[in-house]
C-alpha positions as CSV (number, residue, x, y, z in Angstrom):
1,X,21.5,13.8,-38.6
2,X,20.0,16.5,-36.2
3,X,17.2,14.7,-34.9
4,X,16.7,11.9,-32.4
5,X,13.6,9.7,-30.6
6,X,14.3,7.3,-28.2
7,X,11.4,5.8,-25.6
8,X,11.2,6.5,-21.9
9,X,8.8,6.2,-18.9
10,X,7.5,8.6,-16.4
11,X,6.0,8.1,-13.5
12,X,2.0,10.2,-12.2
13,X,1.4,9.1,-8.6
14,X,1.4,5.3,-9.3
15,X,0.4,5.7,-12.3
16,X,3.1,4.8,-15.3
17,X,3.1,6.5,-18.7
18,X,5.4,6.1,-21.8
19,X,7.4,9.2,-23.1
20,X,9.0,10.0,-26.3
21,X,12.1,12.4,-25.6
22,X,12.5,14.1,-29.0
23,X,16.4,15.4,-29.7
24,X,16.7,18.3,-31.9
25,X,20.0,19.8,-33.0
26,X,20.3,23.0,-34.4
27,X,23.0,25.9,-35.1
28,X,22.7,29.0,-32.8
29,X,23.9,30.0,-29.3
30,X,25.3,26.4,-27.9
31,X,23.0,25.7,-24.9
32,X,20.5,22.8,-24.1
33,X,16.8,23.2,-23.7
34,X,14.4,21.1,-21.6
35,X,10.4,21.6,-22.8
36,X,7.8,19.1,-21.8
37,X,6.7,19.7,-18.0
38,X,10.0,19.2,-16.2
39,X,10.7,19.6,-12.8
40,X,13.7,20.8,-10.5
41,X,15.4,17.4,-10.7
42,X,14.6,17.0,-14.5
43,X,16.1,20.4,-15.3
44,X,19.3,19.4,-13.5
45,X,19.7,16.3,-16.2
46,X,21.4,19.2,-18.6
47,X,24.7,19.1,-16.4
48,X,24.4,15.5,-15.4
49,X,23.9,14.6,-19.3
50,X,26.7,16.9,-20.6
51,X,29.2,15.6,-17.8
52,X,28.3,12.2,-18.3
53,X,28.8,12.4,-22.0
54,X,32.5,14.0,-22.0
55,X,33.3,11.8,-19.2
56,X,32.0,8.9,-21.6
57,X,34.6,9.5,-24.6
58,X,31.8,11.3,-26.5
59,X,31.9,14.7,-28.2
60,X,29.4,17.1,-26.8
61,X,27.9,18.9,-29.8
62,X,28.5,22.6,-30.1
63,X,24.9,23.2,-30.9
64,X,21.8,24.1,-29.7
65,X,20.3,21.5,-28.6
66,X,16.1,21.4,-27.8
67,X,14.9,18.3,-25.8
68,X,11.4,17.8,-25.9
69,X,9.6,15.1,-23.7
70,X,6.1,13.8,-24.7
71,X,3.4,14.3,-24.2
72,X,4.4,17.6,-23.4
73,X,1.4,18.4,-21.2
74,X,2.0,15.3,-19.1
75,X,4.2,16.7,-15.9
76,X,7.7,14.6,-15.7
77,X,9.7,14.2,-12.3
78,X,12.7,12.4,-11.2
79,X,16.5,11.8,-12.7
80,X,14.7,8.5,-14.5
81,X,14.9,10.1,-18.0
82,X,18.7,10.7,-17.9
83,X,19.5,7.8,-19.7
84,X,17.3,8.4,-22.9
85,X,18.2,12.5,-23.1
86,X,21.7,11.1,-23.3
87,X,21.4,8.6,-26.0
88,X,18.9,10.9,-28.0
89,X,21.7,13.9,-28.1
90,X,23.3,11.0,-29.4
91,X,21.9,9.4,-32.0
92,X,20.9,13.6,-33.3
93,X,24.6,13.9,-33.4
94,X,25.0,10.5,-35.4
95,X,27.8,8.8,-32.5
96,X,25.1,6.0,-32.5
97,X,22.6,4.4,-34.8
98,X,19.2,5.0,-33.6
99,X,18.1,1.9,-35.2
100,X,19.6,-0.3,-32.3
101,X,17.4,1.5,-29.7
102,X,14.2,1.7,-32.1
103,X,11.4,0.5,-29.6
104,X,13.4,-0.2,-27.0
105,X,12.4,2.0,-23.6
106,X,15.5,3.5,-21.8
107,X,15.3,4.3,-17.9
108,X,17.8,4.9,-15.6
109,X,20.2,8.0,-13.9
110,X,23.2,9.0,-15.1
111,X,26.0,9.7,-12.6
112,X,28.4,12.5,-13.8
113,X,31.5,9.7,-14.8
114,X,28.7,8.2,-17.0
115,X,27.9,5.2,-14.4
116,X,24.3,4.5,-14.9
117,X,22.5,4.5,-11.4
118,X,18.8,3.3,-10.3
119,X,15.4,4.8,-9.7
120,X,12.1,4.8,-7.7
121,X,9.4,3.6,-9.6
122,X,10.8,1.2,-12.6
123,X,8.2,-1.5,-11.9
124,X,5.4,0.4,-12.7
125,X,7.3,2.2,-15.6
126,X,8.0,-0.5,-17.6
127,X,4.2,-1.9,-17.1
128,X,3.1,1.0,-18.5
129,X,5.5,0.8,-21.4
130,X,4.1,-3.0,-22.2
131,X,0.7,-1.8,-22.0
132,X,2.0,0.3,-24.7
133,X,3.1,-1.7,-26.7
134,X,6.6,-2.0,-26.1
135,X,8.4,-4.9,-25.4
136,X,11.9,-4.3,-24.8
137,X,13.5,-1.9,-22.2
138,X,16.9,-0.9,-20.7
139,X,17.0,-0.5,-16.9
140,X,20.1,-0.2,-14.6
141,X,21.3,-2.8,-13.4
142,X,20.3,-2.7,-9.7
143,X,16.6,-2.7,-11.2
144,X,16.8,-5.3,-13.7
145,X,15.3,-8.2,-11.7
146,X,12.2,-6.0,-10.3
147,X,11.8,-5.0,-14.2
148,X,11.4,-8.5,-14.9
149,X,7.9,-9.1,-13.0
150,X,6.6,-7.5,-15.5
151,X,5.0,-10.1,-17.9
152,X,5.7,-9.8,-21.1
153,X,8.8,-7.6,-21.4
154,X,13.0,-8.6,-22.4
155,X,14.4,-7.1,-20.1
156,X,18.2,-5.7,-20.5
157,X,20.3,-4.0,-17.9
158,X,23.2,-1.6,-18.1
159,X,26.0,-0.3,-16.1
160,X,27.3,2.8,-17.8
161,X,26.6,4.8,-20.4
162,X,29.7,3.7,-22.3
163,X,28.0,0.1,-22.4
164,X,24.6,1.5,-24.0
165,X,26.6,3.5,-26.8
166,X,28.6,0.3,-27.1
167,X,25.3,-1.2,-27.6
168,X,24.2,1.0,-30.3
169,X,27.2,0.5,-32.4
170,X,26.8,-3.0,-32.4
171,X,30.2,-3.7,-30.7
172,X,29.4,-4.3,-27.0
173,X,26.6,-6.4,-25.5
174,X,23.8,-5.1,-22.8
175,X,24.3,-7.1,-19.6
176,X,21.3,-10.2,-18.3
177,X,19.2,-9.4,-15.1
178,X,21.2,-10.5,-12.5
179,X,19.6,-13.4,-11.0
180,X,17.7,-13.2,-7.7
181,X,18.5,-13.3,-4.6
182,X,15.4,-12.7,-2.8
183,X,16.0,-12.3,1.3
184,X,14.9,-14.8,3.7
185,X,10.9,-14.0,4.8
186,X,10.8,-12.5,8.6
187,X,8.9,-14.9,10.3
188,X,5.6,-12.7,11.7
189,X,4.8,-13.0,15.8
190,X,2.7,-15.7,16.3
191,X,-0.9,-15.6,17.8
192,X,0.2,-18.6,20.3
193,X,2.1,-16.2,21.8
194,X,-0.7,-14.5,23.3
195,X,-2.5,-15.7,26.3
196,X,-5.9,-15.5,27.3
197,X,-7.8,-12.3,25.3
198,X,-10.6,-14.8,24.0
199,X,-12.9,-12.1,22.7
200,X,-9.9,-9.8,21.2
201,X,-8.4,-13.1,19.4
202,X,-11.7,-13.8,18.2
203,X,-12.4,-9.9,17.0
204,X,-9.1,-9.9,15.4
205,X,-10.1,-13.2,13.2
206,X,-13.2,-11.8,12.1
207,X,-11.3,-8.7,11.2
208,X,-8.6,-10.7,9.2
209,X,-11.7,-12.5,7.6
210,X,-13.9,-9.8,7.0
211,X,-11.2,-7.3,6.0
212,X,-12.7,-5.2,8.9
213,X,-10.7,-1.6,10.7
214,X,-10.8,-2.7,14.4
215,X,-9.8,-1.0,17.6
216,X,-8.5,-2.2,20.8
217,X,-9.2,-0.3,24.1
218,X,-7.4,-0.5,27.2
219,X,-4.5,-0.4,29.4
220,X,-0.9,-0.9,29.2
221,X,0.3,-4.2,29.4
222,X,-2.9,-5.6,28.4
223,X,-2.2,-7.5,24.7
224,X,-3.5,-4.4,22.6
225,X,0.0,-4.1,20.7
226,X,0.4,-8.4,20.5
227,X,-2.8,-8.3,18.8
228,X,-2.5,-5.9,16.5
229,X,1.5,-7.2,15.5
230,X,0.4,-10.8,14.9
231,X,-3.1,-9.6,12.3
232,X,-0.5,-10.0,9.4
233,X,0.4,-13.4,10.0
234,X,-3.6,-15.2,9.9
235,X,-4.1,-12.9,6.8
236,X,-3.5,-15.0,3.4
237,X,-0.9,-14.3,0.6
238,X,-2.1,-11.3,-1.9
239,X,-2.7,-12.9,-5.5
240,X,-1.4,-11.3,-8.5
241,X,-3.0,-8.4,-9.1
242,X,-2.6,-7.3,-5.4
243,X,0.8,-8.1,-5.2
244,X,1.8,-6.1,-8.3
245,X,-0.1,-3.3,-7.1
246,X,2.3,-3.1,-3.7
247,X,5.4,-4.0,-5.0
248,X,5.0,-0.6,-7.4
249,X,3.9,1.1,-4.5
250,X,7.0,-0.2,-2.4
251,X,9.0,0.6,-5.8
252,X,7.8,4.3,-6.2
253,X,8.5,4.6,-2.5
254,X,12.4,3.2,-2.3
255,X,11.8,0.7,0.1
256,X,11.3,-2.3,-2.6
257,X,14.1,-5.1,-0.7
258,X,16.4,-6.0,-3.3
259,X,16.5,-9.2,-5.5
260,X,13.4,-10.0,-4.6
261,X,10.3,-10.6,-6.8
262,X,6.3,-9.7,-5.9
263,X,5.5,-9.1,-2.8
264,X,3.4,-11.7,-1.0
265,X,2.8,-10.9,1.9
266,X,0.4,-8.1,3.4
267,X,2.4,-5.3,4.0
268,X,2.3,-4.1,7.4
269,X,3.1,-0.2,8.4
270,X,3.4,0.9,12.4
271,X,4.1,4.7,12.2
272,X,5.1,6.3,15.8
273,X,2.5,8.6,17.0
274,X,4.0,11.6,16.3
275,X,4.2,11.1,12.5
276,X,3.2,13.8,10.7
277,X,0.3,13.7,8.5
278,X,2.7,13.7,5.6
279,X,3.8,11.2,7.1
280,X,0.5,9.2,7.7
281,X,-1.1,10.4,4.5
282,X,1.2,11.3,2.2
283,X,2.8,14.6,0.4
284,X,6.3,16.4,0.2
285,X,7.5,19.2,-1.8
286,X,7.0,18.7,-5.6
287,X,5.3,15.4,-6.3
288,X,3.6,13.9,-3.2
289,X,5.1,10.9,-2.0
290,X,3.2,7.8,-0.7
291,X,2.4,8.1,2.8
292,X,2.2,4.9,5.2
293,X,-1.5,4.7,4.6
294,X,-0.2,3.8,0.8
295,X,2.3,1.5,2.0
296,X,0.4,-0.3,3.6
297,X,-2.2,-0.8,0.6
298,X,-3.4,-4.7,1.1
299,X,-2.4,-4.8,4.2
300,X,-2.4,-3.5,7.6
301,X,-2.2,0.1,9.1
302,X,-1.4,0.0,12.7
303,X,-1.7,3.0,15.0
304,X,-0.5,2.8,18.4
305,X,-1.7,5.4,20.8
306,X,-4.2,7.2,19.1
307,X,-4.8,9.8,21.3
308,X,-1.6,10.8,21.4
309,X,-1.9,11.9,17.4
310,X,-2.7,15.4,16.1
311,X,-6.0,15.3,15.5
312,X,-5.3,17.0,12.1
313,X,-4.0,13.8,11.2
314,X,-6.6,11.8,12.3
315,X,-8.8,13.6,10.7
316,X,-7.6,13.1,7.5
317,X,-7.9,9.5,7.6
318,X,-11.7,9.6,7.5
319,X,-11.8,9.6,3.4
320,X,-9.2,7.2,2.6
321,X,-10.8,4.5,5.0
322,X,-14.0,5.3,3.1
323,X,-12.7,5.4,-0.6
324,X,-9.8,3.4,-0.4
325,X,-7.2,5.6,-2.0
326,X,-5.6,9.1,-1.2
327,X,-5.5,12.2,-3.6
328,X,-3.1,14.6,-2.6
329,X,-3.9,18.0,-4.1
330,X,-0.6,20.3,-4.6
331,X,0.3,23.3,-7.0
332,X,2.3,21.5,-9.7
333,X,-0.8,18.8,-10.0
334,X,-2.7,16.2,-8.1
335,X,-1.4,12.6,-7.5
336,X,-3.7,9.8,-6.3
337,X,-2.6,7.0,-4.2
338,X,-4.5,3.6,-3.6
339,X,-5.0,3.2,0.0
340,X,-7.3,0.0,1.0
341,X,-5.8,-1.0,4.0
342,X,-7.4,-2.6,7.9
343,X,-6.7,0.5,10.1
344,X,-6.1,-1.3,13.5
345,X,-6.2,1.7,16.5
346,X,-5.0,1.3,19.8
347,X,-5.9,3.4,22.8
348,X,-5.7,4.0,26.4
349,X,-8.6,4.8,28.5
350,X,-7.1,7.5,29.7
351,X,-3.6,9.7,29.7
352,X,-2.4,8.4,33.3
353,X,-3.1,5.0,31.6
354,X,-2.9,2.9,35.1
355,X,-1.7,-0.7,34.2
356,X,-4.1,-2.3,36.7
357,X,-7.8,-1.2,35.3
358,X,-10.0,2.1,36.0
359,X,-9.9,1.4,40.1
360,X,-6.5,3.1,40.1
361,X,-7.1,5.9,37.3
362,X,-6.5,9.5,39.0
363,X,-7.9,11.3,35.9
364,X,-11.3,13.2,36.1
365,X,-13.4,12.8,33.9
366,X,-13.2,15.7,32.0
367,X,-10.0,14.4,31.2
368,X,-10.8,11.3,30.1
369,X,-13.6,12.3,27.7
370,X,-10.8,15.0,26.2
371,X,-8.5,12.2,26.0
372,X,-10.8,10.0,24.2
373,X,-12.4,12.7,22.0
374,X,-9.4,12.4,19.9
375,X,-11.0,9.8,18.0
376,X,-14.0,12.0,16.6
377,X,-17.3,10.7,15.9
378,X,-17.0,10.6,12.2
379,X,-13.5,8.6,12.3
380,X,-15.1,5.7,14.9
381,X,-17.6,5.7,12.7
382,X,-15.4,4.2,10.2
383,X,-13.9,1.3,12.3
384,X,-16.3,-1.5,12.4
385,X,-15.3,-3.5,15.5
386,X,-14.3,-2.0,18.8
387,X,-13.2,-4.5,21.8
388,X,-12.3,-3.3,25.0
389,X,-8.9,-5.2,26.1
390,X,-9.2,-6.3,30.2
391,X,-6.0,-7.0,31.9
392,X,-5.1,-10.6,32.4
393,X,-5.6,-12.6,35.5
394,X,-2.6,-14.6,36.8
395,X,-4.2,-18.0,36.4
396,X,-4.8,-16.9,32.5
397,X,-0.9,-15.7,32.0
398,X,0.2,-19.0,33.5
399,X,-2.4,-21.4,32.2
400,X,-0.3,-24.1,30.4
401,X,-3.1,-26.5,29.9
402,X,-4.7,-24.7,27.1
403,X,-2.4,-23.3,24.9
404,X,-3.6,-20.4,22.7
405,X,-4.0,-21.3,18.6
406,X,-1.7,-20.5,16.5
407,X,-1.2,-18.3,13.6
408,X,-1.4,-21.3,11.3
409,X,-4.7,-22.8,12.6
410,X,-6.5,-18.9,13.0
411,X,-5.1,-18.2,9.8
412,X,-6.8,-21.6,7.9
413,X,-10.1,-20.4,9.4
414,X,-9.4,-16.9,7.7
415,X,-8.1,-18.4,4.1
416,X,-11.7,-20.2,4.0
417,X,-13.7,-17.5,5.0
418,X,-11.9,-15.5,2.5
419,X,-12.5,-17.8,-0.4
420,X,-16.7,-18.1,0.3
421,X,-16.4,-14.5,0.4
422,X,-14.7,-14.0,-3.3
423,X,-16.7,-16.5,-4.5
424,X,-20.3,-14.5,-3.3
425,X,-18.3,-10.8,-4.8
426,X,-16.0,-11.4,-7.3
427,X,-18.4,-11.1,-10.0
428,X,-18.8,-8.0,-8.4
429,X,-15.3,-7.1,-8.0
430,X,-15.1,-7.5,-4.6
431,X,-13.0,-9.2,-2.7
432,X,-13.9,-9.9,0.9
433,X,-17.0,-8.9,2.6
434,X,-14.8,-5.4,4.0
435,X,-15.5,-3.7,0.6
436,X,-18.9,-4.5,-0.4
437,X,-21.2,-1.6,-0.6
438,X,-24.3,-0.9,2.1
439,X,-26.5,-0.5,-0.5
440,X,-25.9,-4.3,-2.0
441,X,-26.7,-6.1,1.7
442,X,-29.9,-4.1,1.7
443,X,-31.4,-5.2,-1.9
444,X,-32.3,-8.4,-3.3
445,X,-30.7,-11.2,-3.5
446,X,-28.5,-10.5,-0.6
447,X,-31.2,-8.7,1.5
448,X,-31.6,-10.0,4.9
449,X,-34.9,-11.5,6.6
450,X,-36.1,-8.5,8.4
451,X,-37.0,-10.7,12.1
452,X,-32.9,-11.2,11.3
453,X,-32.3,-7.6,11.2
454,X,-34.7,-6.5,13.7
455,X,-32.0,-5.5,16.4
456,X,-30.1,-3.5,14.0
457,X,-33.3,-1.3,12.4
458,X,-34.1,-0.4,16.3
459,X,-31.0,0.9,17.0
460,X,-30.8,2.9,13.9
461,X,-34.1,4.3,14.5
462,X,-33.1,5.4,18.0
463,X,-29.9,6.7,16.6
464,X,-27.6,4.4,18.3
465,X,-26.4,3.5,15.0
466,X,-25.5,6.1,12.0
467,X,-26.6,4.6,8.6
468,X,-22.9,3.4,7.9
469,X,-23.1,1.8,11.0
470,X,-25.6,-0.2,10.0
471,X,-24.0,-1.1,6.6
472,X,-21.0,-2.5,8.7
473,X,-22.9,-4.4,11.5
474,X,-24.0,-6.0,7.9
475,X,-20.7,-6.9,6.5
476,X,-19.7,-8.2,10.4
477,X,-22.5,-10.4,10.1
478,X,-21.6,-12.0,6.4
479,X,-17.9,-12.7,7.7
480,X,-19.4,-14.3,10.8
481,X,-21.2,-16.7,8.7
482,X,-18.1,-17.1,6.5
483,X,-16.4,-18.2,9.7
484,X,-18.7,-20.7,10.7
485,X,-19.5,-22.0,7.1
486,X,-23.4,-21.2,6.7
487,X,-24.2,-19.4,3.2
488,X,-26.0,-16.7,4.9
489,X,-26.1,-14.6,8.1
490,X,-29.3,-15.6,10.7
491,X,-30.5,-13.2,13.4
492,X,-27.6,-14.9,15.9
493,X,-24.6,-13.8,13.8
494,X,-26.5,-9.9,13.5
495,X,-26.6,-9.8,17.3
496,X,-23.6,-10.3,17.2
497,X,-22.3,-8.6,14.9
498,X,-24.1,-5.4,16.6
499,X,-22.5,-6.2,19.8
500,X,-18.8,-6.0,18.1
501,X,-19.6,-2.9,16.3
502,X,-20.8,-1.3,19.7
503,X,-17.9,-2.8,22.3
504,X,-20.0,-4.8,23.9
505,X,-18.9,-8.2,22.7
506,X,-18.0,-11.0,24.8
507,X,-16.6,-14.3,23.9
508,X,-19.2,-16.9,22.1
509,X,-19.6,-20.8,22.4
510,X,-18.7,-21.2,18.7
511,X,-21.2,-22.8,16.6
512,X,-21.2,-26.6,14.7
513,X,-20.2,-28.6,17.2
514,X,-16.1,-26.9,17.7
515,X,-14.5,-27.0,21.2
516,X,-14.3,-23.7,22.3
517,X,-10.6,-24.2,23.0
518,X,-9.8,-24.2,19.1
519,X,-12.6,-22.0,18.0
């Protein structure tokens, strides 16, 4: 036999598709030929292959050999395919029955002694080989338990490629997923932790609610950095399809933990200011990367120090807080990214950033306007609450007869508020009151009273709010009413919706009859 298909998976951005690696052995000059869209690291398998082969006990064919990957206009990247070049030469050469690996997908890296290593990405490979129809795959054996969150799949795992030709000569079994061994959860800061900040606390919980970007203004020392660490832990677990969608994410990037399942929890990403925009965004040489915008898809993007950024970078954050997702344009192709995430920014007024308030800045204010100008008009226009941070007071740092809430009782408040939310949206396919469109608070049946949005339509008419401005103040004032329980928004909750969205909130008497100590 001269001929040989065997099933793979590739990997587009985040994207998985199934490949057919064709095997075809001729006479002629002995060399081996790669068609179908590879890259650097694919054209390399010829040498990995051949040396893995020998050093297998196999005979490597004196022929020419032509391996074609399919579709052949579908770009392939990454060592992944390996595996299935190997045991197509194979079965073309007849050293192995082809029947054995009929329908089965093959993925994995093959060191040159023929040890069979791991790759980025298997998760969403082999979820794009069951939407195809397959059912069976073959991964190594450090990602055999991550393939198995796939629904709907057997899942095999091998160690060499001596074991898989083993396999298809019906003499040596495949090996079980190990079993897992997920590590212990990292218990996140907890909001009791943090004293005093009554109108920050209560910004940050309507952001958790609402799924709102917020940012925190003021000086060092004053909570900003608390705040923003403890978002993750009043935010609730992601469900299925959320959690699928970052684990491939965290899979495609290497940093999936090991022997663990789905990820639960909201990821959270803290990049250091001088990040790069690859970095931030995403990119690299050959097929773009996931930046931490990506990794932090469901979850929380925290950026300490704003100012301090390039402003290149900043810049390009404006579209992927607008559309959710990232495409990164190179020569070889363009790779999209998903990228809904709660952008929490933190600043200081100014770059001599005096601990104890404005009375003791020394910077003119030239220099504080350039400081601040960092954060362009467009990009604020994107984050829907802005607080203003005030240094504590002694008798708030030392005040032990109120203690601040907790994570756990904030975060109940949030899980309800949440749940009224996807009940109004999901048959819009919405999830929290963060990604619905302006257009659907301003129509029928969700259209406000217009004494309710009175405030709102004055400003915008004088210009101190942009249209999208106004779209937000809206969703502010629908995760305000989630918070408190009411069905709908009243003129109160708009007011104050505006004053969030403006930095001019202070902290409310909550409403229904809830001490103000546990609101």
């Amino acid at each position: 036999m001269s001929y040989a298909r065997v099933l793979c998976a590739g990997l587009v951005g985040v994207t998985g598709h199934l490949v057919e690696v064709e095997a075809d052995l001729s006479f002629g000059l002995p060399a081996l030929v790669l068609t179908g869209l590879p890259d650097a690291a694919l054209h390399e398998a010829r040498d990995r292959v051949r040396a893995a082969v020998v050093n297998s006990g196999r005979q490597w064919p004196n022929r020419r050999i032509t391996v074609n990957l399919l579709p052949a206009a579908l770009p392939k990247h990454g060592s992944g395919f390996d595996l299935a070049i190997a045991a197509a030469l194979l079965a073309g050469t007849g050293e192995l029955s082809p029947a054995r690996l009929a329908g089965v997908a093959l993925i994995g890296e093959l060191g040159l002694d023929g040890t069979v290593r791991p790759v980025r990405g298997v998760l969403p490979m082999v979820a794009a080989a069951v939407r195809a129809g397959v059912t069976r795959v073959v991964v190594p054996v450090e990602n055999a338990h991550e393939a198995t969150v796939v629904p709907g799949v057997t899942v095999r795992a091998v160690d060499s490629l001596r074991r898989l030709t083993g396999f298809a000569q019906g003499d040596v079994p495949l090996l079980d997923p190990p079993p897992a061994h997920p590590a212990a959860p990292v218990p996140w800061p907890d909001l009791a932790d943090v004293a005093g900040l009554e109108t920050a606390r209560y910004a940050l919980e309507i952001a958790a609610a609402g799924g709102h970007h917020l940012a925190l203004l003021g000086p060092p020392g004053a909570g900003k950095t608390m705040l923003a660490e403890r978002l993750p832990s009043i935010l609730p677990e992601l469900d299925d399809s959320a959690a699928l969608e970052v684990t491939s994410l965290q899979s495609i990037a290497g940093v999936l933990p090991p022997g663990g399942g789905l990820i639960r929890r909201p990821p959270f990403q803290a990049p250091h200011f001088s990040a790069s925009t690859a970095a931030i965004i995403g990119g690299g040489s050959g097929l773009a990367r996931p930046g931490a915008i990506s990794l932090a898809h469901r979850g929380v993007l925290f950026l300490d120090e704003v100012p301090e950024m390039t402003r290149g970078t900043l810049q390009a954050l404006r579209q992927p807080l607008e559309s959710g997702r990232v495409v990164l344009a190179r020569a070889q192709g363009t790779t999209e990214y998903p990228a809904r995430v709660q952008l929490i920014a933190a600043a200081n007024p100014c770059p001599c950033a005096a601990a104890a308030g404005d009375q003791f800045c020394v910077c003119p204010p030239v220099v504080r306007r350039r400081y601040l100008s960092k954060l362009s008009g467009p990009l604020l226009d994107r984050i829907d609450i802005r607080v203003t941070v005030l240094p504590l007071r002694a008798a708030q740092l030392t005040d032990v007869t109120r203690p601040a809430e907790s994570s756990a009782q904030v975060g109940a408040r949030v899980a309800r508020a949440r749940v009224a939310a996807r009940d109004r949206w999901s048959a819009d396919g919405w999830q929290h009151n963060g990604e619905v469109p302006g257009p659907a608070l301003r129509r029928p049946p969700w259209q406000l009273p217009a004494a309710d949005t009175e405030l709102l339509r004055a400003a915008l008419d004088r210009g101190a709010l942009s249209a999208r401005g106004y779209d937000r103040a809206l969703r502010i004032a629908w995760t305000i009413a989630d918070l408190d329980g009411r069905a709908r928004p009243g003129g109160d909750d708009v007011a104050e919706a505006y004053q969030l969205r403006m930095g001019e909130a202070t902290r409310r008497e909550p409403s229904g009859g809830v001490d103000a100590g546990t609101r």
